[in-house]
TIVO-563578 format. One record per residue (C-alpha): residue number from 0; x negated, y, z negated; residue in one letter. Coordinates in pm, whole numbers. Each point is the difference from the previous one (the first is absolute). Example, Ala and Ser with C-alpha at 12.3 -4.5 7.8 and 13.67 -1.06 7.14 Angstrom:
2
<r 0, <-1230, -450, -780>, A>;
<r 1, <-137, 344, 66>, S>;
***
This chain:
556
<r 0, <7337, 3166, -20821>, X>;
<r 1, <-277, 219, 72>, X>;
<r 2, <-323, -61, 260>, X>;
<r 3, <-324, 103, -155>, X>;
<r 4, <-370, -139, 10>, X>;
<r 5, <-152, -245, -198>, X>;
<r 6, <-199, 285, -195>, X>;
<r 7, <321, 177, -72>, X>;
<r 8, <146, -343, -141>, X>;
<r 9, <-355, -77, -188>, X>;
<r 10, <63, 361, -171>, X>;
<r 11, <347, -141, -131>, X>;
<r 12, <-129, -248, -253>, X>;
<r 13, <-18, 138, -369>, X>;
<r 14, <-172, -171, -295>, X>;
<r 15, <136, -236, -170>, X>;
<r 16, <195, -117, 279>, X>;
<r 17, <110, -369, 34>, X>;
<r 18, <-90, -73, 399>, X>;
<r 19, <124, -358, 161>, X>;
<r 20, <-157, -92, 278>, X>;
<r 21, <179, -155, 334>, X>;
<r 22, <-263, -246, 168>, X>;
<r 23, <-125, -370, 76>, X>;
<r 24, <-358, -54, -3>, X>;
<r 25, <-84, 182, 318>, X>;
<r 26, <340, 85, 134>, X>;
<r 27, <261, 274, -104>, X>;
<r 28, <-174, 189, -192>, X>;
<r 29, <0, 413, -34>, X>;
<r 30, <-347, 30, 117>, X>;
<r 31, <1, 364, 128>, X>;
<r 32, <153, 114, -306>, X>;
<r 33, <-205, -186, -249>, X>;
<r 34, <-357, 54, 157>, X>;
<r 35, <159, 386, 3>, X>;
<r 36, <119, -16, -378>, X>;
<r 37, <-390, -161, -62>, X>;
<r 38, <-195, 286, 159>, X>;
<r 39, <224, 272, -214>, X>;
<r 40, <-111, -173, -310>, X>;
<r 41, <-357, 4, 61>, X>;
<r 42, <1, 361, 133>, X>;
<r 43, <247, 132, -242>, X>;
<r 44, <12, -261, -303>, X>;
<r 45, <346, -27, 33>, X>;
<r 46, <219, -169, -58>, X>;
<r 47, <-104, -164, -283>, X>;
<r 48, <115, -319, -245>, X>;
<r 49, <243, -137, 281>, X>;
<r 50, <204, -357, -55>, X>;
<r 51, <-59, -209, 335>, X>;
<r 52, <257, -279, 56>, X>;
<r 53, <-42, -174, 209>, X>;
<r 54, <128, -378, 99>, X>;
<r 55, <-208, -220, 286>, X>;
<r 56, <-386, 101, 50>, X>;
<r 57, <-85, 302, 253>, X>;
<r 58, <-311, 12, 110>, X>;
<r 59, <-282, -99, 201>, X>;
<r 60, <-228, -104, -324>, X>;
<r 61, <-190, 395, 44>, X>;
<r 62, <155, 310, 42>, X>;
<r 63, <352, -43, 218>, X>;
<r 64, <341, -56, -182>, X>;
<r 65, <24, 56, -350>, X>;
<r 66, <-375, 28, -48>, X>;
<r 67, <23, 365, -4>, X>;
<r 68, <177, 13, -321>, X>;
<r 69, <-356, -160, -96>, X>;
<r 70, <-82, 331, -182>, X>;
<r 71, <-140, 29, -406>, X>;
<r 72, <254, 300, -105>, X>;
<r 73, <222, -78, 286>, X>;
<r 74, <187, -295, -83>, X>;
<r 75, <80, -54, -371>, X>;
<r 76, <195, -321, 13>, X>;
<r 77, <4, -268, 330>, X>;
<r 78, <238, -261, -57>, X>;
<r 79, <-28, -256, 336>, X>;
<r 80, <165, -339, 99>, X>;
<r 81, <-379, -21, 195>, X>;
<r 82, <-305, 127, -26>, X>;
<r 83, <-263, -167, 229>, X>;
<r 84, <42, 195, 267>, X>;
<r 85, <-7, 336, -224>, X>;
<r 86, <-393, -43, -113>, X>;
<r 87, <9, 342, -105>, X>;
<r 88, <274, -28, -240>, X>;
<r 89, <-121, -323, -159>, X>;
<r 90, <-380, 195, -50>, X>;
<r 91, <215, 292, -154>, X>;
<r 92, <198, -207, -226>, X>;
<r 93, <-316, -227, -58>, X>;
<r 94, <-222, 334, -142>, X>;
<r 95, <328, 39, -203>, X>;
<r 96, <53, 282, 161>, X>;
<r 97, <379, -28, 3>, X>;
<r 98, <220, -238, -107>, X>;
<r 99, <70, -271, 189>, X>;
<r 100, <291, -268, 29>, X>;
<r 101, <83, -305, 253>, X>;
<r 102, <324, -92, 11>, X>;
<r 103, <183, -194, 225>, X>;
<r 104, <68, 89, 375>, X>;
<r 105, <336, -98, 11>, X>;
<r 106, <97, 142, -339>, X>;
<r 107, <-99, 339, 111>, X>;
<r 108, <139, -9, 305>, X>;
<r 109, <342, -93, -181>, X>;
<r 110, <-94, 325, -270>, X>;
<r 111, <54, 211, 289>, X>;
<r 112, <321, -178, 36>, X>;
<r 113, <57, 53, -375>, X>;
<r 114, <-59, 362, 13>, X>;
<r 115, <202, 149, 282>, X>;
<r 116, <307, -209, -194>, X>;
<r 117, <-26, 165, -352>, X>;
<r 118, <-83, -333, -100>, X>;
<r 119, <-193, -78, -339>, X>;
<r 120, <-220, -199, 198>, X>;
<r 121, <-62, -335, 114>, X>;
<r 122, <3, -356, -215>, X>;
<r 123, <-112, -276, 159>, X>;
<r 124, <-197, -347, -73>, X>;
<r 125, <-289, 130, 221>, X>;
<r 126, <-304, 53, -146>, X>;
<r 127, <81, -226, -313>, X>;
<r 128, <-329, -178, -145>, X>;
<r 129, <-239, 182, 191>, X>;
<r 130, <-226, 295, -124>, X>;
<r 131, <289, 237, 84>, X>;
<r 132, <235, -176, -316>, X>;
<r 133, <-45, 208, -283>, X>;
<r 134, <20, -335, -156>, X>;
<r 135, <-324, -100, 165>, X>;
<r 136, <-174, 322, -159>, X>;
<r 137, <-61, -175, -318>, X>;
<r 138, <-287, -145, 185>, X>;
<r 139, <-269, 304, -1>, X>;
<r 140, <-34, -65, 380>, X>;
<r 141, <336, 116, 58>, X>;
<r 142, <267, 252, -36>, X>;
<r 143, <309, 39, 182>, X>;
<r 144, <-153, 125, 344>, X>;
<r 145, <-276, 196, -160>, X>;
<r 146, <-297, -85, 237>, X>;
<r 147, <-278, 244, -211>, X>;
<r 148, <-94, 82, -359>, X>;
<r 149, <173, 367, 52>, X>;
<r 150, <314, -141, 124>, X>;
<r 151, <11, -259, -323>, X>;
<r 152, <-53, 314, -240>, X>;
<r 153, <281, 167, 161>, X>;
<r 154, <250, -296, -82>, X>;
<r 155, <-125, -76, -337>, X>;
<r 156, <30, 397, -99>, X>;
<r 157, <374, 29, 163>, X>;
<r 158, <-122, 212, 282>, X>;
<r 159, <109, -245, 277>, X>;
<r 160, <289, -271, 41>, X>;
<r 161, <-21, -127, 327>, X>;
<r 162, <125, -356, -70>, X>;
<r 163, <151, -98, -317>, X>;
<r 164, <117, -398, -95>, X>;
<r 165, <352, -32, -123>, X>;
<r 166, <256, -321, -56>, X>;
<r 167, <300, -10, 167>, X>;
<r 168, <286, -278, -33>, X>;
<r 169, <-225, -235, -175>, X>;
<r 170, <-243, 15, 286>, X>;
<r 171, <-314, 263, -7>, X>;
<r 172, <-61, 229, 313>, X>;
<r 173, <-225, 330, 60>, X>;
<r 174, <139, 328, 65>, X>;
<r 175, <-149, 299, 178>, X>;
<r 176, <67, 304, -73>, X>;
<r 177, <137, 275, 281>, X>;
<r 178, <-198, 330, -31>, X>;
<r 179, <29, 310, 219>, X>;
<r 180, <-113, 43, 298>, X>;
<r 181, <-107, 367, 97>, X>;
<r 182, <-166, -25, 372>, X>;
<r 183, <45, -294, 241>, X>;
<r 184, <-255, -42, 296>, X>;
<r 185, <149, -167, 297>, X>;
<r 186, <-30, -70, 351>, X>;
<r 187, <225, -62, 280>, X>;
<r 188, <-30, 62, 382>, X>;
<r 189, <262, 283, 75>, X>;
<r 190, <171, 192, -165>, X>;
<r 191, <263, 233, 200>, X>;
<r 192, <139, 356, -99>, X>;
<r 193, <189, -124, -302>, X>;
<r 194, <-272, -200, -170>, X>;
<r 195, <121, -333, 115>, X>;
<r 196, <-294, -240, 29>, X>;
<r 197, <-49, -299, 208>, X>;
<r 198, <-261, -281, 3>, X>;
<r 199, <0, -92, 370>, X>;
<r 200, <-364, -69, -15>, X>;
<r 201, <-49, -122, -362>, X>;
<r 202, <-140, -320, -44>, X>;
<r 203, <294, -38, -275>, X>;
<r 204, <185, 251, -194>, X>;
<r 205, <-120, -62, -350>, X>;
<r 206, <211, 128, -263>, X>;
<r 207, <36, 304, 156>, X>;
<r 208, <359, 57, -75>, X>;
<r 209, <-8, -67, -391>, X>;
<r 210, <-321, 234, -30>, X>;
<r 211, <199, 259, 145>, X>;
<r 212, <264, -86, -183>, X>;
<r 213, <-161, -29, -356>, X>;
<r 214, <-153, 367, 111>, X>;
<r 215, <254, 154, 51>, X>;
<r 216, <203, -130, -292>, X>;
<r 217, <-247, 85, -217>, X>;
<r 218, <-35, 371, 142>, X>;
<r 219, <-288, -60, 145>, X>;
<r 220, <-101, 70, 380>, X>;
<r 221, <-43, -212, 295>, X>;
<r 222, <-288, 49, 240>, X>;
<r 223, <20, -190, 340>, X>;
<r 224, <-302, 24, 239>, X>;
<r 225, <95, -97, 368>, X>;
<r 226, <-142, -30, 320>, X>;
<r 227, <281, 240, 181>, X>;
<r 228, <296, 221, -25>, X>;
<r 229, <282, -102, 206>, X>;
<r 230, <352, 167, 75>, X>;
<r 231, <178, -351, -40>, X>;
<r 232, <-71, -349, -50>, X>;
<r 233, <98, -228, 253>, X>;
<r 234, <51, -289, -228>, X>;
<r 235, <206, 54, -328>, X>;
<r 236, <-151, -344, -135>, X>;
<r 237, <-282, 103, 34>, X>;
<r 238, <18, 277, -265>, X>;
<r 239, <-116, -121, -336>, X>;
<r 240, <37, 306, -229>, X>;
<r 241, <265, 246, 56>, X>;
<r 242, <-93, 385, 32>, X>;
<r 243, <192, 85, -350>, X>;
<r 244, <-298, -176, -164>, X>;
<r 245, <-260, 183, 169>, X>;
<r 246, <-125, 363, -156>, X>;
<r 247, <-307, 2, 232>, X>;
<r 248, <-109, -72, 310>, X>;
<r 249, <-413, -93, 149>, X>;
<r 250, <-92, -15, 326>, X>;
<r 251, <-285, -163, 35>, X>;
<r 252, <-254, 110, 207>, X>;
<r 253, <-274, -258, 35>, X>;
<r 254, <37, -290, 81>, X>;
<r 255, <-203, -164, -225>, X>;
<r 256, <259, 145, -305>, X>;
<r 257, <243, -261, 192>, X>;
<r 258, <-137, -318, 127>, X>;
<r 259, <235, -262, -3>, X>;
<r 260, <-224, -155, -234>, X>;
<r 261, <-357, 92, -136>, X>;
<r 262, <-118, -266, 285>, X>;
<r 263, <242, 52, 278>, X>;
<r 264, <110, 363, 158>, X>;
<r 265, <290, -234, 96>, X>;
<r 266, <121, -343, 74>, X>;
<r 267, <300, -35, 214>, X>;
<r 268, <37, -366, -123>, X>;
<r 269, <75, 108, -373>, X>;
<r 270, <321, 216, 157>, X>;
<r 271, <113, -268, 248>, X>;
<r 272, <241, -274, -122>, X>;
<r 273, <-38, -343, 33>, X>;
<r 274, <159, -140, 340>, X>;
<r 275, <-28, -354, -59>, X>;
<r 276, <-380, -32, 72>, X>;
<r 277, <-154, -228, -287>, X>;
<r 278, <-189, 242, -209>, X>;
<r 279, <-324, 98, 27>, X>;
<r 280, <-22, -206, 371>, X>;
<r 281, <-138, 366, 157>, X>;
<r 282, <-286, -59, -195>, X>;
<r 283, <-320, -135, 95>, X>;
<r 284, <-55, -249, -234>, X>;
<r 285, <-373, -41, -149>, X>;
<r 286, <-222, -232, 187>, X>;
<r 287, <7, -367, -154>, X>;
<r 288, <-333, -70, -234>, X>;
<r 289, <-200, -275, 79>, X>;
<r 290, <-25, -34, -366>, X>;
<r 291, <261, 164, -206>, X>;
<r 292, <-98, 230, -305>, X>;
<r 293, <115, 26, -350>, X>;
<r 294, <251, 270, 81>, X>;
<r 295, <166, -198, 302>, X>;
<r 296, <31, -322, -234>, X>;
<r 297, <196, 169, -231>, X>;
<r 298, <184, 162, 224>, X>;
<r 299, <164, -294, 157>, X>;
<r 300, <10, -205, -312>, X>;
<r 301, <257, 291, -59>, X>;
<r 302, <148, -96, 367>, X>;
<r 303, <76, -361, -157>, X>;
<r 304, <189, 152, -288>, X>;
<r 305, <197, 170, 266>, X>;
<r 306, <50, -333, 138>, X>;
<r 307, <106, -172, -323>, X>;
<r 308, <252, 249, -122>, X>;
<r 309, <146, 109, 327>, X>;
<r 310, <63, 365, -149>, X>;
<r 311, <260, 241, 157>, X>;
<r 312, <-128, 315, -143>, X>;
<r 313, <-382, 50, -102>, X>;
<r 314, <-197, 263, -67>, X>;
<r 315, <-411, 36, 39>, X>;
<r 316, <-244, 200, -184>, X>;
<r 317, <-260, 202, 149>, X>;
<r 318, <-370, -114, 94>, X>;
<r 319, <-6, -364, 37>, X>;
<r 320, <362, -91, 7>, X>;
<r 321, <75, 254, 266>, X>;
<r 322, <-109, -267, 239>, X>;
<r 323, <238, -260, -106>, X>;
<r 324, <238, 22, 214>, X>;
<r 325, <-169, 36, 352>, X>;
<r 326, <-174, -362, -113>, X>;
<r 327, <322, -125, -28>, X>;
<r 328, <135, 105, 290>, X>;
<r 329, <-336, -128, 162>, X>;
<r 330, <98, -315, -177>, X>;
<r 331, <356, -27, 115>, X>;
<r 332, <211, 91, -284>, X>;
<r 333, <291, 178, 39>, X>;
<r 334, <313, 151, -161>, X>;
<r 335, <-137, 179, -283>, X>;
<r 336, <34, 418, -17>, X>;
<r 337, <-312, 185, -116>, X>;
<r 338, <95, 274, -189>, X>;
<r 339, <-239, 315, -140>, X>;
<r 340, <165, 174, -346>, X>;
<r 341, <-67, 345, 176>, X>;
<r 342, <329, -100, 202>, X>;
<r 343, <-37, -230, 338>, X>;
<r 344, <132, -291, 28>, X>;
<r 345, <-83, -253, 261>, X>;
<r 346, <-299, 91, 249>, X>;
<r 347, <-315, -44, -64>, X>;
<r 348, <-180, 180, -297>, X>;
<r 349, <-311, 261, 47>, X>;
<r 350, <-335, -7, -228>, X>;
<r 351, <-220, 231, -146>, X>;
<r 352, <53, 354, 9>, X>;
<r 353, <304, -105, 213>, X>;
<r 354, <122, -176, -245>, X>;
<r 355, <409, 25, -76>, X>;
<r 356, <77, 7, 385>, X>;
<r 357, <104, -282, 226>, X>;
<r 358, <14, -17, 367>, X>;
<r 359, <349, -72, 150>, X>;
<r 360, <193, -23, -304>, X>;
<r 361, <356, -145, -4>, X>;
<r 362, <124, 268, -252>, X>;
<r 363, <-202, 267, -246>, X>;
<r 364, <201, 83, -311>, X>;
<r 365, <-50, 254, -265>, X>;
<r 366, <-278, -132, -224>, X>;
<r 367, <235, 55, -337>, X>;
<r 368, <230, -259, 176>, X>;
<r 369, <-272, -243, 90>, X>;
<r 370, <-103, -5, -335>, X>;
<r 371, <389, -69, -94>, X>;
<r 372, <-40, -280, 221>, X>;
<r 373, <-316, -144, -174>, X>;
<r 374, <45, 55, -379>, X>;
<r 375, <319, -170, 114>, X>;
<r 376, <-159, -343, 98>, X>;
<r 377, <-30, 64, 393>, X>;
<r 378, <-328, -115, 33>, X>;
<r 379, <17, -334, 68>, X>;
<r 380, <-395, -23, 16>, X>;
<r 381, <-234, 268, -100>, X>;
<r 382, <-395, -103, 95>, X>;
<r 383, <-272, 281, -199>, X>;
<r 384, <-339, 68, -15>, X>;
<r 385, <-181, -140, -318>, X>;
<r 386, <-299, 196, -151>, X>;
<r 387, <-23, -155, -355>, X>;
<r 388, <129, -300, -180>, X>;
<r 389, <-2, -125, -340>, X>;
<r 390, <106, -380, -119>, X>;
<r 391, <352, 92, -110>, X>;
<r 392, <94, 123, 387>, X>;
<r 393, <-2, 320, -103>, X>;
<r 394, <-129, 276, 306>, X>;
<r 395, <-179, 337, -28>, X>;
<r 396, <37, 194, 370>, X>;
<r 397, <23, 348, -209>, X>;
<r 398, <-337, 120, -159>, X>;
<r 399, <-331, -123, -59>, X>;
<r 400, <-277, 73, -233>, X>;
<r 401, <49, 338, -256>, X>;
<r 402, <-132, 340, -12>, X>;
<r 403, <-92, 212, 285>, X>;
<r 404, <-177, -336, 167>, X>;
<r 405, <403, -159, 36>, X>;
<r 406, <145, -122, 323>, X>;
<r 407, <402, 141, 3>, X>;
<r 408, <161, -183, 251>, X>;
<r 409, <361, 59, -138>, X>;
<r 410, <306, -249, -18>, X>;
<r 411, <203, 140, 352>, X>;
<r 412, <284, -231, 17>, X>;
<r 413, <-170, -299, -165>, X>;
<r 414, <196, -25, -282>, X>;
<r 415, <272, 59, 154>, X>;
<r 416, <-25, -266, 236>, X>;
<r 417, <-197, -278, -229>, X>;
<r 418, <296, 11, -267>, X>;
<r 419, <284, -72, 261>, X>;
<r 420, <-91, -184, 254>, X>;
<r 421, <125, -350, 48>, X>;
<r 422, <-364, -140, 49>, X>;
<r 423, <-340, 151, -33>, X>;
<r 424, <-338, -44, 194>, X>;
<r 425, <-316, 152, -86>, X>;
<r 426, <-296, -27, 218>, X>;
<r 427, <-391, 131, -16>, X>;
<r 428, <-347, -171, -57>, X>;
<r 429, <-80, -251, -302>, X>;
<r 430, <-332, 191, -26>, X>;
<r 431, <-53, 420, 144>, X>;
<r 432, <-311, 174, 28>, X>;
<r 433, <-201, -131, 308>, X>;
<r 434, <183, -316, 37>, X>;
<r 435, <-61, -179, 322>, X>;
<r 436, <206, -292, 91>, X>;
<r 437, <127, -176, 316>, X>;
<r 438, <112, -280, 126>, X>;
<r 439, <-246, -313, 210>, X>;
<r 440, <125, -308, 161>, X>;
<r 441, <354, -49, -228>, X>;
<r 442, <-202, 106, -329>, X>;
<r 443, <-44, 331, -188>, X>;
<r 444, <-381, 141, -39>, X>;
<r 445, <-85, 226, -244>, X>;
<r 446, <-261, 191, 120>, X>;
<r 447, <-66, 292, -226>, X>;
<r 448, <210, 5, -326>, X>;
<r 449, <154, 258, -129>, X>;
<r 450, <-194, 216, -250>, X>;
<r 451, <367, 36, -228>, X>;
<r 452, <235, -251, -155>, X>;
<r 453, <389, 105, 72>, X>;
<r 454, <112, -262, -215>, X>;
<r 455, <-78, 199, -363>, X>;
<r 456, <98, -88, -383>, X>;
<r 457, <211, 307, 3>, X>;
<r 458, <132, 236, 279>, X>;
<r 459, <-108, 360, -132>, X>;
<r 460, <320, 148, 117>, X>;
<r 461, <325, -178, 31>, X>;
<r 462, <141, 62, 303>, X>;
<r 463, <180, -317, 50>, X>;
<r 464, <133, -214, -315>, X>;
<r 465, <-68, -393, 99>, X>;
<r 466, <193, -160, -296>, X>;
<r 467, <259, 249, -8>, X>;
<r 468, <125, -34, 350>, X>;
<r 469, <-74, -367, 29>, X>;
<r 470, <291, -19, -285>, X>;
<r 471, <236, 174, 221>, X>;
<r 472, <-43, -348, 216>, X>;
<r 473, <-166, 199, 265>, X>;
<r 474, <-311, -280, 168>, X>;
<r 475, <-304, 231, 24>, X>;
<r 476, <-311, -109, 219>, X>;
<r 477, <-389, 50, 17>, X>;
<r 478, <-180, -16, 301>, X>;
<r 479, <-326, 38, 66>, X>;
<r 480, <-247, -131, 229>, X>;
<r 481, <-102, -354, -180>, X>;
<r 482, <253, -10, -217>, X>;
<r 483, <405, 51, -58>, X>;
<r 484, <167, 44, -350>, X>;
<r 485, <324, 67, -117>, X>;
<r 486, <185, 14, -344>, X>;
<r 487, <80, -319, -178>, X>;
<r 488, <105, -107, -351>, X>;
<r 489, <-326, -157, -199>, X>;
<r 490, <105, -253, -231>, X>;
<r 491, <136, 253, -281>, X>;
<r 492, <253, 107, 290>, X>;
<r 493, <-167, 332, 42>, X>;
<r 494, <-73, 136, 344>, X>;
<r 495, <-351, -38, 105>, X>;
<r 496, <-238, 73, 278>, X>;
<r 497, <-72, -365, 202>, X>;
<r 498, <-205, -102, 271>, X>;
<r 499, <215, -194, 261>, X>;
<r 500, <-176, -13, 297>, X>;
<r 501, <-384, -1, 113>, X>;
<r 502, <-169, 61, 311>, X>;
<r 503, <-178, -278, 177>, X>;
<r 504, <-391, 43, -57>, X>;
<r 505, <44, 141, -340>, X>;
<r 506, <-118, -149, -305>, X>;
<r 507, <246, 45, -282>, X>;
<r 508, <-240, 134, -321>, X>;
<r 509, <-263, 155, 186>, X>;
<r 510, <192, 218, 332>, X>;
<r 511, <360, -9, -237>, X>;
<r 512, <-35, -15, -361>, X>;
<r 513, <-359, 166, -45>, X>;
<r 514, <92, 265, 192>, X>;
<r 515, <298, 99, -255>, X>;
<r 516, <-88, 234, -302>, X>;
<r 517, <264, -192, -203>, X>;
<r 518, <174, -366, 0>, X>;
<r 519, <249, -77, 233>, X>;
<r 520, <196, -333, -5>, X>;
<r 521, <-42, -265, 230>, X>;
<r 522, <326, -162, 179>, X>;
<r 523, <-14, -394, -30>, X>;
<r 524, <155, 30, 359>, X>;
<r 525, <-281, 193, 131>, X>;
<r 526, <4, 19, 363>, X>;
<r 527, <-187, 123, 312>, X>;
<r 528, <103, 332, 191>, X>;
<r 529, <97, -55, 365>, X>;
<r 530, <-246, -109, 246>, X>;
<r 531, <146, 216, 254>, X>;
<r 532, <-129, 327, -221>, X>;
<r 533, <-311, -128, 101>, X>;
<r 534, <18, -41, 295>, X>;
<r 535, <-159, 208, 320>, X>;
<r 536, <249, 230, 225>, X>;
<r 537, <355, 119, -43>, X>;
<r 538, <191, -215, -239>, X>;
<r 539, <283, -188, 125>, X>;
<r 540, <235, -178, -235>, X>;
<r 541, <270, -280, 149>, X>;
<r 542, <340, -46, -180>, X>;
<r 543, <-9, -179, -276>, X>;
<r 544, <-361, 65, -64>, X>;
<r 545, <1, 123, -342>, X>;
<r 546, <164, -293, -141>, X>;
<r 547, <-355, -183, 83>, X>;
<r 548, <-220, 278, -52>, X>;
<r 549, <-144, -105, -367>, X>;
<r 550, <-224, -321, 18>, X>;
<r 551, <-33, -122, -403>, X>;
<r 552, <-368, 58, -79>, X>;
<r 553, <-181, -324, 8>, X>;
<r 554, <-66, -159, -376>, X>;
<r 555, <265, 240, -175>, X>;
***
């Protein structure tokens, strides 16, 4: 192992190189090195046509994290399990600029896994009948991760094979191909004379290990940036990659290049375990609304599905769900883990550019093994964000729009999570774009509608198959603010998208129906949602509440 600056390891990279990434949104991640590696591009040119891997978003949606791979001449090929918070990558791969893939979080994060065993790669179900399945690609929209005209050229001409569809025992699966990996990018806390690295003040350790491993293994090199040099470590569990993995050695000296996260220099809370206090009970919970809004209505009518299926295990998305679980808390519901597929499990999950971390944990694992967990059936309840909807069920969170005007928001662990969970929530707005909407005297106002209909005739990017995972007998919900959906057999038998229950105040065709760009069907048992989602204050729900929750909606 050898000490040297971040310059020195930014001079290191050659073209050509395959780089992976360590990193979580705004934690973990190499920034001394990579803002380093950056500057010697633009002042040198070099190096040029790198291969970023790279498998959760890093970055602070501008220049942080793997935003300075954001280069024209830089970066040849990005291949990302998110890419929302990397703006500069999706405008790169947008300009087709490079070539640009989205696969998913956990399958990467498993690659690594993959690689460091001499393995041909991994084959799993994940990813099946979305627009990574090559099988998918004989729509035009889609193929087989491929999020940009460049990227689909590459495929179709044999140049890339990043995800390939193949039958096994009668049943068909997707298999990703291991690659090399020449340079891995890392960061730790300490490392001592050896190389040994610990992650004392880590949010979570990532997949530190198998990067280092899969680097190695492939005769790459390992660079670890750290916030000291130590003689020993104190605490052997707390070392997460051992020194004979480690080829070089960053200190950093700013300490902006390692904030705990890209919001927080640190949080003690995200390194303390759980002691028995109920999560998130440190926290000073929002004030109560006089008159709740659209986002706090769906929020708890996710609270009463917590209610109904008494989940063990459940995991939350970011943005809107993220609240989830103090409201239920706030409601009195108990003995449910929230868990984060970065690694925590238990404690009380962080947002935003925090996002990952969770204050007073009962246990963080490595997030290879979480993802074990998950694709395994863990999840007992996974609740998600919703951006766009079509009749069928099916869900776009990945990209919207084409051509250099596209959104890339990237899969992350979506997939992953959506295809194995035991039940599935999504949650957003009926209606986006200036929507204004809030709750008066038990009833639901609108008061300014939204400008954009969610519910479409066809999701432009198939993040999430509806009829495909509804045949796996997994129940998948709607909610929004007026109204809640879920999957249900029309009267062919296939699954379709139904309206179960209505808010109080709404009228069904004008504030429901009108207000979706296709048809959705109508359930003859039609109900209200709960009055207590309207209600002013902290909501409070009794035992046996949820049994009475759903009034029948009068002349249905």
């Amino acid at each position: 192992m050898q000490v040297i600056t971040a310059e020195q390891a930014a001079a290191l990279v050659q073209d050509n190189w395959t780089v992976a990434s360590a990193g979580f949104v705004g934690a973990g991640h190499a920034e001394a090195v990579t803002e380093a590696l950056e500057a010697r591009f633009l002042s040198t040119g070099l190096p040029r046509d790198l291969t970023l891997v790279y498998s959760a978003g890093q970055g602070d949606r501008g220049s942080r994290g793997v935003n300075h791979f954001g280069n024209a001449g830089m970066t040849a090929t990005i291949v990302g399990g998110h890419w929302r918070s990397a703006t500069r990558l999706a405008t790169l791969a947008m300009a087709e600029q490079c070539e640009g893939y989205n696969l998913p979080q956990g399958v990467l994060t498993h690659l690594y896994r993959a690689i460091a065993g001499g393995k041909p790669g991994v084959m799993t179900k994940i990813g099946l009948h979305t627009f990574v399945d090559p099988r998918t690609a004989m729509d035009a929209r889609y193929h087989g991760g491929a999020i940009n005209r460049r990227a689909r050229e590459a495929i179709a001409g044999g140049h890339a094979n990043w995800v390939e569809a193949v039958d096994f025992r009668g049943d068909e699966y997707l298999f990703y191909p291991s690659f090399p990996i020449h340079c891995a990018l890392i960061r730790c806390t300490a490392a001592d004379p050896r190389g040994n690295l610990s992650t004392h003040r880590e949010a979570f350790h990532h997949e530190l290990l198998a990067m280092a491993q899969a680097a190695h293994n492939s005769g790459g090199i390992v660079i670890a940036q750290v916030e000291q040099l130590v003689d020993r470590h104190e605490n052997l569990q707390a070392i997460h990659v051992p020194g004979i993995l480690v080829d070089y050695v960053v200190v950093s000296q700013q300490e902006a290049h390692h904030q705990m996260t890209f919001a927080e220099t640190f949080n003690p809370a995200y390194v303390t375990p759980w002691r028995g206090i109920a999560a998130g009970s440190d926290e000073t919970p929002p004030p109560p609304q006089a008159c709740p809004d659209a986002r706090t209505i769906v929020q708890r009518r996710a609270v009463l599905e917590l209610a109904r299926r008494r989940p063990r295990v459940v995991n939350l998305g970011v943005g809107m769900p993220a609240a989830v679980g103090m409201l239920a808390h706030e409601a009195g519901l108990a003995g449910f883990t929230l868990t984060v597929e970065a690694g925590p499990i238990g404690g009380t999950p962080a947002d935003g550019l925090s996002f990952g971390a969770s204050a007073y944990p009962e246990a963080v694992i490595d997030q290879p093994a979480q993802f074990d967990f998950y694709e395994g059936g863990g999840i007992d309840l996974a609740i998600l964000g919703l951006a766009e909807l079509d009749g069928h069920g099916n869900v776009n969170v990945s990209k919207f729009g084409e051509g250099d005007q596209a959104l890339v928001a990237g899969v992350g662990g979506f997939i992953n999570i959506t295809q194995s969970a035991k039940a599935v929530v999504f949650m957003g707005t009926l209606t986006a774009g200036g929507l204004e909407a809030r709750a008066e005297d038990g009833v639901l106002k609108i008061v300014t509608e939204g400008r954009v209909k969610k519910i479409v005739p066809e999701v432009s990017h198939l993040s999430f198959n509806g009829p495909y995972v509804a045949s796996l007998g997994v129940p998948v919900l709607y909610v929004t603010e007026r109204a809640v959906f879920e999957m249900r057999p029309d009267a062919d038998g296939e699954p379709r998208l139904t309206l179960i229950e209505i808010a109080p105040g709404m009228d069904l065709q004008r504030d429901v129906l009108d207000r979706c760009a296709t048809p959705v069907a109508v359930a003859q048992d039609l109900r209200l949602m709960d009055a207590c989602l309207f209600q002013p204050g902290p909501m409070r729900l009794s035992p046996g509440q949820w049994e009475a929750h759903c009034e029948a909606v009068p002349g249905r």
